[in-house]
C-alpha angles and dihedrals in degrees: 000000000000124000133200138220145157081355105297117108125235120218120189109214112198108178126064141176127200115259109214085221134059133202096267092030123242099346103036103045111148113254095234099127102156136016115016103186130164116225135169111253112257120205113243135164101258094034116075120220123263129187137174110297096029089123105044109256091011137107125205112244104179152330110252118212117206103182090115094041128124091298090224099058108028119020116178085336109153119192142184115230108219120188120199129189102190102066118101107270085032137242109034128188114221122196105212121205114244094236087050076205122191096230108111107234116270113206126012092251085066097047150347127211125225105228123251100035144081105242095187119179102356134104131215112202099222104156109188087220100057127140121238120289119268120210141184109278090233093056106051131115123038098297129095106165143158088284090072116074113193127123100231098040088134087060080052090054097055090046089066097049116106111226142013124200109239134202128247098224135059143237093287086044093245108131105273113243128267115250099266101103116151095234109024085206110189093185127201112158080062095068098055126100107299089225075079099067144339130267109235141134128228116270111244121245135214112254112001113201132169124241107168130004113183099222098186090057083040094054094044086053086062095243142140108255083186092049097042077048096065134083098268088040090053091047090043100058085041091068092248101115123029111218130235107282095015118139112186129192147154107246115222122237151164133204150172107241117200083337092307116125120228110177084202136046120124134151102333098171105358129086118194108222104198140284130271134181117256123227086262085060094250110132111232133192123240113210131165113222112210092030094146132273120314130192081275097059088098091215088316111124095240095252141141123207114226077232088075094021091075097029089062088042089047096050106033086051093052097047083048087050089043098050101249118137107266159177102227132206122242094182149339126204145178126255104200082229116110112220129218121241125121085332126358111285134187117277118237141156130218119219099221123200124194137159077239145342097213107126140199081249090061098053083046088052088063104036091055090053095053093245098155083168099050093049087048092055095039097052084043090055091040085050096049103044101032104015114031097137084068092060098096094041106120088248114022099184092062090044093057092051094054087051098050082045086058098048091044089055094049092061112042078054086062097048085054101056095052096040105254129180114191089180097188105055099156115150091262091059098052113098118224093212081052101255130150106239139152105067107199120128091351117146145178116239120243113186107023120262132144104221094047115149132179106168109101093211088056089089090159108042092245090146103038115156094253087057101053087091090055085040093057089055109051089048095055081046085056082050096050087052096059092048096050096091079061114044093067135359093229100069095209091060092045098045084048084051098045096051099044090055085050091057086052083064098077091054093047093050089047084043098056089032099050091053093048101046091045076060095052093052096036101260110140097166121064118235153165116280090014082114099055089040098057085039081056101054081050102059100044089051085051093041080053108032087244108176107256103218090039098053097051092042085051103049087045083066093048107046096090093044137078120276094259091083081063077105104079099056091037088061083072100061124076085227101038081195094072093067096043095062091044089050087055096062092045094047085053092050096039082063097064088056125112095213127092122249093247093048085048092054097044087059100046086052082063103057102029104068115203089208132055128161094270114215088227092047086054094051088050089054092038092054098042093052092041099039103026102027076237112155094169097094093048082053091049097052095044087055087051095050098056097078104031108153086049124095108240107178103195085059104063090126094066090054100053128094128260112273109235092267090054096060114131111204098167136057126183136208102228102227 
């Protein structure tokens, strides 16, 4: 369907095909990979207005929406095409940023300049890591002739030639910088609307020092560990020097927190850097955690203690290590401040690393403000950077919401097979992309229950280990709610829709939770009664405080052996008895199966870790940093966790369950 205004002509072009070449050759392809539509170029409030003649000598062809884009170059960027006829080669397509800022670009990943002009104040987005171009299927090859009638064939021409010269300088006329940027950020949150964050950068502390870098995320994130070892690297992720193409900026969020409704949140202590493109090709944030206070502090000093420092580095590695969906940490260091809690603490900050930090609460800042256009803009960024293959859905919205139920559901699953206790999940705290994130007065269980709580402001038990599943629930129903005004135009159907998705959320998580726990216990085939078989062995290590780690990994060492090493897992349980009917019964089940023995074991090695970040191990670690200044035990337990579902027999210790006087009952947020 073709539109018309200010008399050019608008034609929308639905089928592509890929072109080999782009525009700057191998390295400089444009990063167009879906959809390539023309539209004409709509006012907003977070878009200027642009108009022929804005660019001396151009005319704008188009606004390109990338919503639906290759979600690792160009997320929710949307762009005007200008074409211009006066430039040497003739004519050039530039690709202009939305927010048209002032700022000069500040490394070649952000922007790139045509030669011969002064490009002043705008900004061509040129990313050196860009897919193939993807044009119109009517448009492709070398011809543009009469039989194509559209009004900008000759933009479609330059979008087929191979290569344009580029300066050397940018848009101060400073020679612009090599490629060997820290951090090569390539940012996308940054360019939507700023009613979606502050601008602000971290406030510097005293005395940085480093106490951990994880090399090997390092590495994957394709950065330097040397570099982000050295002085600049260490002040850097301290917050005391903001690196070249950096961005940083407070987000803006809601939530519900233990049912309780707050309209603002927000970063109180953390400042997302920017976002850069990780060796698979998938784009990650880059946040410090402890940064100082922001307009969201709400009257707290921005900190962050070592205590929960490490404690977050500890148990978002493991969980990494564990394969359980996660936020990782690149790097924690020291501050040389002491902070003020209950005493007064070091000071430290956490590196944090996620595919996003968009959570169901920011959806639920905007909703509750009545934003429709916000929330349009922000589920159209969410689709294109974490969800494009639900672009084309008939109604998008309600297919992102299915697939963030999905993902939700796959990890709680998860949480629940290891036994996981987030112990804060509030809205604020549930991840869109599916990560666990948000590591306050989480804990791993020793001995099984199901109401087992460790966070001391969970007075109530609100987030017990046997409600996460619920509690996943009632937040994505918090979710569903803000996308409603866009699912369908009429709000009865897509209330109806979005419920409905919502009820679908029970037999994802059983689904997800039934295969993994068969795994646990060595079942491979699925079969009638496996569910009450595995609830059974639940309730009687409930029933007998057996150690919840301990009693899968051993059974995973029994199952090919004789009932008498029944022995091993039944030393676990007050009444050995208890486990010894139940074996009966499993032995009985495990026979019917087609696998080997060995092949059963070795699953069920996969899935039974013999080392967990043990609650008692942390507050070692905890006490002899903060007391001792003693970083030899975090180093040792990282160590440990790196290989959890691996026997490691000079670590036993690790494995073992708290004595009595090592119990740990309570956790605590560190705020």
């Amino acid at each position: 369907m073709d539109e018309q205004t200010d008399g050019i002509i608008w034609r929308r072009c639905e089928n592509f095909t890929t072109v080999d070449r782009g525009l700057f050759g191998d390295k400089k392809a444009l990063g167009l990979n879906a959809r390539f539509r023309f539209y004409r170029y709509e006012r907003g409030d977070f878009f200027k207005p642009h108009t022929d003649g804005a660019w001396p000598g151009s005319r704008a062809i188009g606004r390109q929406l990338i919503p639906n884009a290759y979600p690792d170059r160009f997320s929710q960027m949307s762009v005007l095409l200008f074409l211009s006829d006066d430039f040497e080669g003739g004519d050039t397509l530039f690709l202009v940023s939305k927010n048209n800022s002032s700022r000069p670009a500040r490394n070649q990943d952000e922007a790139e300049w045509v030669p011969g002009k002064d490009t002043g104040r705008w900004r061509a987005l040129f990313p050196s890591r860009a897919p193939p171009l993807t044009l119109p299927t009517q448009f492709r090859g070398n011809r543009f002739g009469s039989e194509v009638h559209h009004p900008n064939r000759h933009a479609l021409r330059a979008l087929a030639r191979p290569r344009v010269s580029l300066n050397s300088t940018n848009a101060t006329g400073r020679p612009r910088k090599p490629m060997t940027a820290l951090f090569p950020f390539d940012n996308s949150y940054a360019r939507l609307p700023d009613r979606f964050f502050v601008r602000l950068p971290p406030t510097p502390v005293a005395e940085p020092g480093l106490i951990q870098l994880n090399e090997g995320l390092a590495f994957h994130l394709g950065l330097s560990p040397e570099r982000l070892k050295t002085a600049e690297g260490i002040e850097i992720l301290a917050g005391n020097r903001v690196p070249d193409g950096a961005e940083p900026l407070a987000m803006a969020y809601a939530g519900f927190q233990f049912g309780g409704w707050v309209s603002q949140l927000g970063d109180g202590r953390a400042i997302l850097l920017g976002e850069l493109i990780d060796r698979d090709g998938v784009r990650r944030d880059i946040q410090l955690k402890g940064a100082g206070p922001t307009p969201f502090s709400r009257g707290g000093d921005g900190r962050a203690g070592v205590g929960p420092v490490l404690r977050e580095y500890i148990v978002s590695e493991a969980m990494a290590r564990l394969g359980i969906a996660t936020t990782r940490s690149l790097a924690a260091v020291t501050t040389g401040e002491q902070i003020a809690r209950e005493t007064l603490l070091p000071g430290a900050v956490l590196t944090r690393v996620a595919q996003s930090h968009i959570r169901v609460g920011t959806f639920q800042f905007f909703a509750a403000r009545k934003d429709v256009e916000a929330l349009r803009v922000l589920a159209d960024h969410v689709i294109a950077r974490h969800y494009p293959e639900v672009s084309q859905a008939d109604k998008p919205y309600l297919a992102m919401l299915t697939a963030v139920i999905d993902r939700q559901a796959e990890l709680i699953a998860g949480w629940q097979r290891i036994g996981f206790i987030h112990g804060v999940m509030n809205t604020d705290n549930t991840s869109i992309v599916g990560e666990t994130i948000d590591y306050g007065p989480c804990a791993f269980m020793d001995s099984f229950h199901p109401d087992t709580v460790f966070s001391s402001i969970d007075h109530r038990g609100r987030y017990a280990y046997g409600n996460q599943p619920a509690i996943a629930q009632w937040n994505l129903a918090g979710f569903a709610q803000t996308l409603v005004p866009l699912i369908d135009d009429d709000g009865e159907t897509a209330s109806a829709l979005a419920d409905e998705a919502i009820q679908g959320f029970v037999g994802r998580f059983e689904s997800f939770y039934r295969t993994g726990m068969r795994h646990k216990i060595g079942l491979a085939e699925e079969r009638e009664g496996d569910v009450a078989l595995f609830r059974d062995l639940l309730t009687r290590m409930a029933n007998n405080k057996a150690d919840f780690t301990l009693t899968f990994r051993r059974l995973s060492d029994i199952a090919d052996e004789n009932p008498v090493a029944n022995e091993r897992v039944s030393t676990l349980f007050e009444n050995p008895a208890a486990f010894d009917e139940w074996a009966v019964r499993w032995r009985k089940r495990l026979a019917g199966e087609s696998q080997s023995a060995a092949e059963r074991r070795s699953i069920m090695r996969s899935v039974n870790p013999a080392f967990i970040p043990r609650n008692h191990l942390i507050e070692e670690v905890i006490m002899a940093a903060v007391e001792e200044s003693d970083l030899t035990p975090f180093g040792r337990l990282i160590e440990v966790l790196e290989s959890p579902y691996e026997d490691q027999p000079a670590k036993e210790r690790y494995a073992a369950p708290p004595k009595p006087e090592e119990i740990v009952h309570q956790t605590f947020c560190g705020t």
